[in-house]
BASE-605131 format. One record per residue (C-alpha): residue in three letters; x negated, y, z negated. Coordinates in pm, 1 decimal. Each point is the difference from the previous one (the first is absolute). Example, Ala and Ser with C-alpha at 12.3 -4.5 7.8 and 13.67 -1.06 7.14 Angstrom:
! BASE-605131
['ALA', [-1230.0, -450.0, -780.0]];
['SER', [-137.0, 344.0, 66.0]];
***
This chain:
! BASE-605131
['UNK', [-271.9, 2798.0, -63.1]];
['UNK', [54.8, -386.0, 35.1]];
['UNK', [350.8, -120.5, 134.0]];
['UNK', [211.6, -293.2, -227.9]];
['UNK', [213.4, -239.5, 95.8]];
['UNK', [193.1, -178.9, -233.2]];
['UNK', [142.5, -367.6, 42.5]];
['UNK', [182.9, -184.8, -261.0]];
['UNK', [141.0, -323.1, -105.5]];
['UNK', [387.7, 33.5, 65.0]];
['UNK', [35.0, -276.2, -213.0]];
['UNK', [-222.2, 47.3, -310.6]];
['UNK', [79.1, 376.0, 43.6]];
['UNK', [352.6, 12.0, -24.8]];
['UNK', [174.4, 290.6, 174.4]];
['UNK', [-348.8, 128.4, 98.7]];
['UNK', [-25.6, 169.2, -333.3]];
['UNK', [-341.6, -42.3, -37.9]];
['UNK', [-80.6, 136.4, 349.7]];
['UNK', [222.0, 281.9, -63.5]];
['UNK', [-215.9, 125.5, -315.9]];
['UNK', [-329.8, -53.7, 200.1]];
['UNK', [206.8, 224.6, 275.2]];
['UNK', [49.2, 218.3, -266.3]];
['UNK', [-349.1, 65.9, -168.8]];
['UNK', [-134.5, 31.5, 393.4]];
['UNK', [254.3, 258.7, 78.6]];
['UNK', [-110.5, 219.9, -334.4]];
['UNK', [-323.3, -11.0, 162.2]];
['UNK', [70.3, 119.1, 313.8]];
['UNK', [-170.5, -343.1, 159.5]];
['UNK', [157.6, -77.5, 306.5]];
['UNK', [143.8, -338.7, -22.2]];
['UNK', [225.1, -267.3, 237.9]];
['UNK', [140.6, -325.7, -82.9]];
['UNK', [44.8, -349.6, 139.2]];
['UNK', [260.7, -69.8, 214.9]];
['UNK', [160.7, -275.4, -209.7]];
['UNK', [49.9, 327.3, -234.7]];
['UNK', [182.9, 260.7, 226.2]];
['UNK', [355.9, -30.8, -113.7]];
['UNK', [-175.8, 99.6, -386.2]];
['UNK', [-193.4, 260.6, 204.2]];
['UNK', [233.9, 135.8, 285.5]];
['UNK', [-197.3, 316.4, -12.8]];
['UNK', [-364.8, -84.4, 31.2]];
['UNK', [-188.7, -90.2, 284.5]];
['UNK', [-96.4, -409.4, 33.3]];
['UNK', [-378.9, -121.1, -35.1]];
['UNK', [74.3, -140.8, 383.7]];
['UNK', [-27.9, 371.8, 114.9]];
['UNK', [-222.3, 142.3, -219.7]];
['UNK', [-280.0, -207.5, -87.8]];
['UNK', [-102.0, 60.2, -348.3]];
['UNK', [-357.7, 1.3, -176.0]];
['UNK', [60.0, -209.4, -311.8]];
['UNK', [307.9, -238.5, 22.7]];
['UNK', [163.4, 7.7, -393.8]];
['UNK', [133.7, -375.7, -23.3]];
['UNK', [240.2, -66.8, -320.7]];
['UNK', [69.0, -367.9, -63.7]];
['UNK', [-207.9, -328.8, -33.8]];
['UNK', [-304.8, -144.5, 140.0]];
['UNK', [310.1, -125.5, 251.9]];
['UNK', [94.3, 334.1, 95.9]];
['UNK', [-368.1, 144.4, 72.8]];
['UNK', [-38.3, -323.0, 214.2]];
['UNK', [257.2, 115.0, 208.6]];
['UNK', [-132.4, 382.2, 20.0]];
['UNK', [-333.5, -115.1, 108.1]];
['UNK', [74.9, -165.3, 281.5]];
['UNK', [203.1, 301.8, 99.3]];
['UNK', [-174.9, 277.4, -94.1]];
['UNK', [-364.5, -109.5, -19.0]];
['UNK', [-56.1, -20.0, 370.2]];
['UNK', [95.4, 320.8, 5.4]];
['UNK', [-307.9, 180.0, -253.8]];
['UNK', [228.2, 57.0, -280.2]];
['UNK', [-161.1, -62.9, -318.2]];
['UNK', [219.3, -212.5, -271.2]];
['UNK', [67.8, 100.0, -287.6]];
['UNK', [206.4, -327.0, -224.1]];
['UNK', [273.8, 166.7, -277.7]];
['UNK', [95.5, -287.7, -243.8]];
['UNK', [376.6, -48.7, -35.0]];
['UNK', [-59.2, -330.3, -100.9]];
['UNK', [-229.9, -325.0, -203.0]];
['UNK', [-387.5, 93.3, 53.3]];
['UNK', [-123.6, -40.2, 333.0]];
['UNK', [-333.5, -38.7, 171.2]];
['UNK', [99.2, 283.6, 277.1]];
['UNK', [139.1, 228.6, -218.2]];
['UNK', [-210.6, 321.1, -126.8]];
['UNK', [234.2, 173.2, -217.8]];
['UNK', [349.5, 3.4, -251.2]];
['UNK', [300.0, 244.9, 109.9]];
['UNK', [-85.2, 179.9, -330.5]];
['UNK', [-338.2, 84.1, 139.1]];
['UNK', [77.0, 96.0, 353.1]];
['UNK', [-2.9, 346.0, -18.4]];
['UNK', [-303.1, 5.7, -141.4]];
['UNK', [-129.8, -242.4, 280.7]];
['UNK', [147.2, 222.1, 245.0]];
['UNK', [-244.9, 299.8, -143.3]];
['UNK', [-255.5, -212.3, -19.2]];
['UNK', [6.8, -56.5, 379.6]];
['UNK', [51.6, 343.2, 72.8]];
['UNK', [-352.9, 116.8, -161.1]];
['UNK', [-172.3, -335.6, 192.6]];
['UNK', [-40.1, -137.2, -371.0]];
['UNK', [9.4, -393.5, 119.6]];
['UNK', [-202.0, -239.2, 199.1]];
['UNK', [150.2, -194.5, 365.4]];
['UNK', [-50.9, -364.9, -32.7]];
['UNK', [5.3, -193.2, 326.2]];
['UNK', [183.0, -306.6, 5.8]];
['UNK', [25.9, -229.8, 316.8]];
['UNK', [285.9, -103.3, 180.3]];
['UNK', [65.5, -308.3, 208.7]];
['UNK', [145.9, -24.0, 401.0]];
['UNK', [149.3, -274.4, 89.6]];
['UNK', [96.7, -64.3, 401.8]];
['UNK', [191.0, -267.1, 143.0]];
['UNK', [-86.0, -116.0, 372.7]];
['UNK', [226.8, -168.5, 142.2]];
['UNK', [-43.2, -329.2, 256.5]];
['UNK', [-68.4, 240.8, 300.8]];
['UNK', [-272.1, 163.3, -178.5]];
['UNK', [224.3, 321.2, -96.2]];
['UNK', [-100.1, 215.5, -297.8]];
['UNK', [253.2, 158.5, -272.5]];
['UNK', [-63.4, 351.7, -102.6]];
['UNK', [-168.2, -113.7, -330.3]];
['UNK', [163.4, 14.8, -299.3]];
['UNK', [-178.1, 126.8, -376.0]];
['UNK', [-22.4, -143.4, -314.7]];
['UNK', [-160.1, 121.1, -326.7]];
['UNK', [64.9, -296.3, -212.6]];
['UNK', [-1.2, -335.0, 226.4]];
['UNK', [170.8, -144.5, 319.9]];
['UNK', [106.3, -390.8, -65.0]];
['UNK', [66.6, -224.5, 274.1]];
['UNK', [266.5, -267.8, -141.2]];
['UNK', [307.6, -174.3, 139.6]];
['UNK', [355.9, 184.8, 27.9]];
['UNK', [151.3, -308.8, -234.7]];
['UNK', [-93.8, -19.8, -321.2]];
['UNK', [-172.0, -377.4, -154.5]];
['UNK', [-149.5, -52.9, 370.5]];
['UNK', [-368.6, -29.4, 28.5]];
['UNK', [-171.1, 121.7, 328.4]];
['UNK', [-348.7, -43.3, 181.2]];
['UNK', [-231.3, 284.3, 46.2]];
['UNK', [-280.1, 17.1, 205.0]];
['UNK', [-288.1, 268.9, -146.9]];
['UNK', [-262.8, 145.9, 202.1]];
['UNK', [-286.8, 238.3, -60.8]];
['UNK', [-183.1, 188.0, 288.5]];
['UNK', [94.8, -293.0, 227.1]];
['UNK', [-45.8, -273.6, -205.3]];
['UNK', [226.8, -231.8, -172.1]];
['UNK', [-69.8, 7.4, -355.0]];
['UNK', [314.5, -174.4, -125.6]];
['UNK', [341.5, -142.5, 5.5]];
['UNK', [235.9, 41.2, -244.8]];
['UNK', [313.0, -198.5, -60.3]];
['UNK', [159.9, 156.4, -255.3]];
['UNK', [322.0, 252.0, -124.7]];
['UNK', [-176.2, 257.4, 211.5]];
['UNK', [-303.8, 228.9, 33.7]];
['UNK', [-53.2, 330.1, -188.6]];
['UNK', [-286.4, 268.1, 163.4]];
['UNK', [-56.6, 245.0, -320.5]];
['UNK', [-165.2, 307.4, -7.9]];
['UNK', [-229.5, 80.4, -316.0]];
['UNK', [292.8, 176.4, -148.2]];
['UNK', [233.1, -288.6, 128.2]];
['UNK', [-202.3, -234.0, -232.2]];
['UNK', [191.6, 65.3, -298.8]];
['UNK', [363.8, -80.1, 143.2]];
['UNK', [101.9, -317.6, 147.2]];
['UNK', [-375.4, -88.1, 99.8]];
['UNK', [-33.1, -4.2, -337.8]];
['UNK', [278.7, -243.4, -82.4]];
['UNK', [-59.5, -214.1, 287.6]];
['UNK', [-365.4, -117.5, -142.6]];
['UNK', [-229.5, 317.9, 161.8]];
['UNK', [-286.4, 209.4, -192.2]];
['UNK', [85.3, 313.9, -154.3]];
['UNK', [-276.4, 280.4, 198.2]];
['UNK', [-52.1, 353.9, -52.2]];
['UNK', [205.3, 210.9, 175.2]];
['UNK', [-333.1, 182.9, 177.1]];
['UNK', [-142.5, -294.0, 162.1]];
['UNK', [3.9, -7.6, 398.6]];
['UNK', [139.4, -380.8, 58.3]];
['UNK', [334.7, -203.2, 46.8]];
['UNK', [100.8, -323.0, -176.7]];
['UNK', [139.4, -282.7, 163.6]];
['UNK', [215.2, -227.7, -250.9]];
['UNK', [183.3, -283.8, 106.8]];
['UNK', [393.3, -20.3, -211.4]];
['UNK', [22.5, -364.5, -149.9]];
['UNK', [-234.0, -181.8, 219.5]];
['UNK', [65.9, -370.2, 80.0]];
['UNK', [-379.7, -81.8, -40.1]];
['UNK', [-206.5, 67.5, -326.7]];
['UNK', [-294.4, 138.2, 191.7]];
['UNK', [218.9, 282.3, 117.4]];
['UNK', [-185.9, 316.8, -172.9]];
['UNK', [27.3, 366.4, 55.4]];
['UNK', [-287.1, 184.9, 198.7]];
['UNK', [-124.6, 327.4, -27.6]];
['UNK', [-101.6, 154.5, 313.6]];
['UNK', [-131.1, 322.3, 209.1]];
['UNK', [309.3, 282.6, 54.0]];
['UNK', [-207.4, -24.0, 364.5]];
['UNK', [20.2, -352.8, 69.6]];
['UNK', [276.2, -105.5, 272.7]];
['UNK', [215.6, -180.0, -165.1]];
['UNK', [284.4, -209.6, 207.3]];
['UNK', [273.5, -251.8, -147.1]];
['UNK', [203.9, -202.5, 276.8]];
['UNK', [266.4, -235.8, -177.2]];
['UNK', [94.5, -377.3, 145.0]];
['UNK', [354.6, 96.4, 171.5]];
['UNK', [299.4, -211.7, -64.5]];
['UNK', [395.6, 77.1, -8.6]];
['UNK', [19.9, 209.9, -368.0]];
['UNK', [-196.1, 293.5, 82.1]];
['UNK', [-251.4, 212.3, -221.2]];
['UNK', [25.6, 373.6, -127.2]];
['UNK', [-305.1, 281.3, -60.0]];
['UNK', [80.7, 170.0, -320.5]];
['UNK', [-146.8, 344.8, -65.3]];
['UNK', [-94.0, 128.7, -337.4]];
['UNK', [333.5, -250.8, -67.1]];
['UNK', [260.1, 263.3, 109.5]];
['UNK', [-36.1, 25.4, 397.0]];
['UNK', [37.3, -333.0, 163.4]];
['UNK', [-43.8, -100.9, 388.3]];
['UNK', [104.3, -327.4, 157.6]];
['UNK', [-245.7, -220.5, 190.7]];
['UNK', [107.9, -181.3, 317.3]];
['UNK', [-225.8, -309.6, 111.9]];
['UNK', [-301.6, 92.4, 169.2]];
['UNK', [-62.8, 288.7, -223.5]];
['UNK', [-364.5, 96.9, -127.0]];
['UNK', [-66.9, 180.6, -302.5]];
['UNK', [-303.2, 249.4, -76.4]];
['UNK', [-26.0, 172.6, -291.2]];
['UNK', [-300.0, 244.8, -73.6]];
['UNK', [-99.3, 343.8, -170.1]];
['UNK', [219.5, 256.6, 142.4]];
['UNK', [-131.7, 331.6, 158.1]];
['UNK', [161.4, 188.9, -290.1]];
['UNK', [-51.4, -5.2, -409.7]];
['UNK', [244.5, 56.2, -252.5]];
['UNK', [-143.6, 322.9, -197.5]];
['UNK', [160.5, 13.0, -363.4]];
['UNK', [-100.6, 258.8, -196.4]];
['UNK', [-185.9, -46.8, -336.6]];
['UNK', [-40.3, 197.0, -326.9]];
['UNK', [-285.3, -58.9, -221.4]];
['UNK', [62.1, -282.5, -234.3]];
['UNK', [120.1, -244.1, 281.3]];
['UNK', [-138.8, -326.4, -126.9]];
['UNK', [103.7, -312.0, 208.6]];
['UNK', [-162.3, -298.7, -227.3]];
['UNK', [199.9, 208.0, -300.1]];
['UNK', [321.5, -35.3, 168.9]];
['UNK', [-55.1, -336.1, 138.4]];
['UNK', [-49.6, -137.7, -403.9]];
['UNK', [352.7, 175.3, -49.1]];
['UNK', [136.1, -156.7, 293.2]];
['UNK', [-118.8, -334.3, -108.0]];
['UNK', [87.9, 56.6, -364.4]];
['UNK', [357.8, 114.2, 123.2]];
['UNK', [16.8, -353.3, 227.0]];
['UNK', [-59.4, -231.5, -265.5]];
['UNK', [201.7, 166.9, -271.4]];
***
């Protein structure tokens, strides 16, 4: 029998209620179960996802809040399984009314696994030393720590410069990134499946400034022009890590997918016209 985990929104689930009746219909099923860490004072008695691992992570929030799992819990194996407690979202795979259902459907294999890349970024530092790498589902965006200041951005592909933005910032998108802030910055909206990064400058001084689509293999490197005011890598726009001058940048396809779990019915273009439909209204 598959393992759950469960990790929920503290803030959209108030009280961890939500997480409480998932806790419950696992529980009347004799599924062995643990829970995020963030949710052990709600959970004093059950073992913590750290420890135990689980097969299918149950995440109940936003497109925000499965973010946030993935790069946890997706290096890990754990297949994701998105519980709306909020608007529509493109990550999302269920409503609360329906998870109980979901959870039986897993249980009898009854869904597909859709693959979904993620993005490491490493900094290397001015004597050539490497950061552990740090994941991103969504995007990581190179921009200055103030606000209203532009920066300059050197891009290069496999080696070779292919061109220099002076702009608000960068943003590196995954296919499923494409819809967020790519999205609002200017970049093409790509199906989820495809195997490449985007590269979309934030605001660019010059006209000629595009997005480009490229490889998830190509070697991609950004070193910014150093001054006085700093710069800051943003991941998935909720983990953020300060660059120091001399600092490199690489960003490419991680070792690791995200692996959400799909029912029949799962139509992306169909939820995409909602999303838009929901934008403009």
């Amino acid at each position: 029998m598959k393992s759950f985990g469960i990790y929920s929104n503290p803030v959209k689930d108030k009280g961890f209620k939500n997480a409480i009746r998932i806790a419950g219909i696992l529980e009347g099923k004799g599924i062995p179960y643990s829970v995020d860490l963030q949710m052990k004072e709600a959970f004093p008695e059950v073992p913590l996802t750290d420890d135990m691992r689980p097969d299918v992570m149950l995440i109940l929030g936003g497109d925000g809040t499965v973010l946030s799992a993935a790069r946890k819990y997706a290096p890990l194996g754990a297949l994701l399984l998105g519980i709306n407690l909020g608007r529509l979202g493109f990550l999302l795979e269920t409503e609360m009314e329906q998870a109980e259902a979901a959870i039986e459907r897993v249980l009898k294999g009854e869904y597909q696994v859709e693959k979904r890349i993620m993005l490491k970024a490493e900094v290397i530092n001015a004597a050539g030393e490497k950061s552990s790498g740090s994941l991103a589902l969504n995007d990581a965006v190179i921009s200055r720590k103030r606000i209203l200041r532009m920066i300059d951005l050197s891009v290069s592909i496999n080696g070779v410069q292919a061109d220099r933005f002076v702009a608000d910032g960068v943003i590196v998108s995954t296919p499923t990134g494409s819809t967020g802030y790519s999205l609002s910055a200017g970049g093409p909206i790509v199906w989820p499946g495809l195997d490449v990064l985007l590269i979309t400058p934030i605001s660019p001084h010059r006209l000629s400034s595009k997005s480009m689509v490229i490889s998830k293999n190509d070697e991609l490197e950004i070193v910014w022009a150093h001054d006085d005011e700093g710069a800051l890598l943003t991941l998935d726009g909720q983990d953020s890590v300060e660059l120091m001058p001399g600092d490199r940048i690489r960003i490419g396809n991680a070792d690791r997918s995200a692996d959400f779990i799909r029912f029949d019915g799962w139509d992306f273009y169909g939820l995409l016209k909602e999303k838009l439909s929901e934008w403009n209204s």
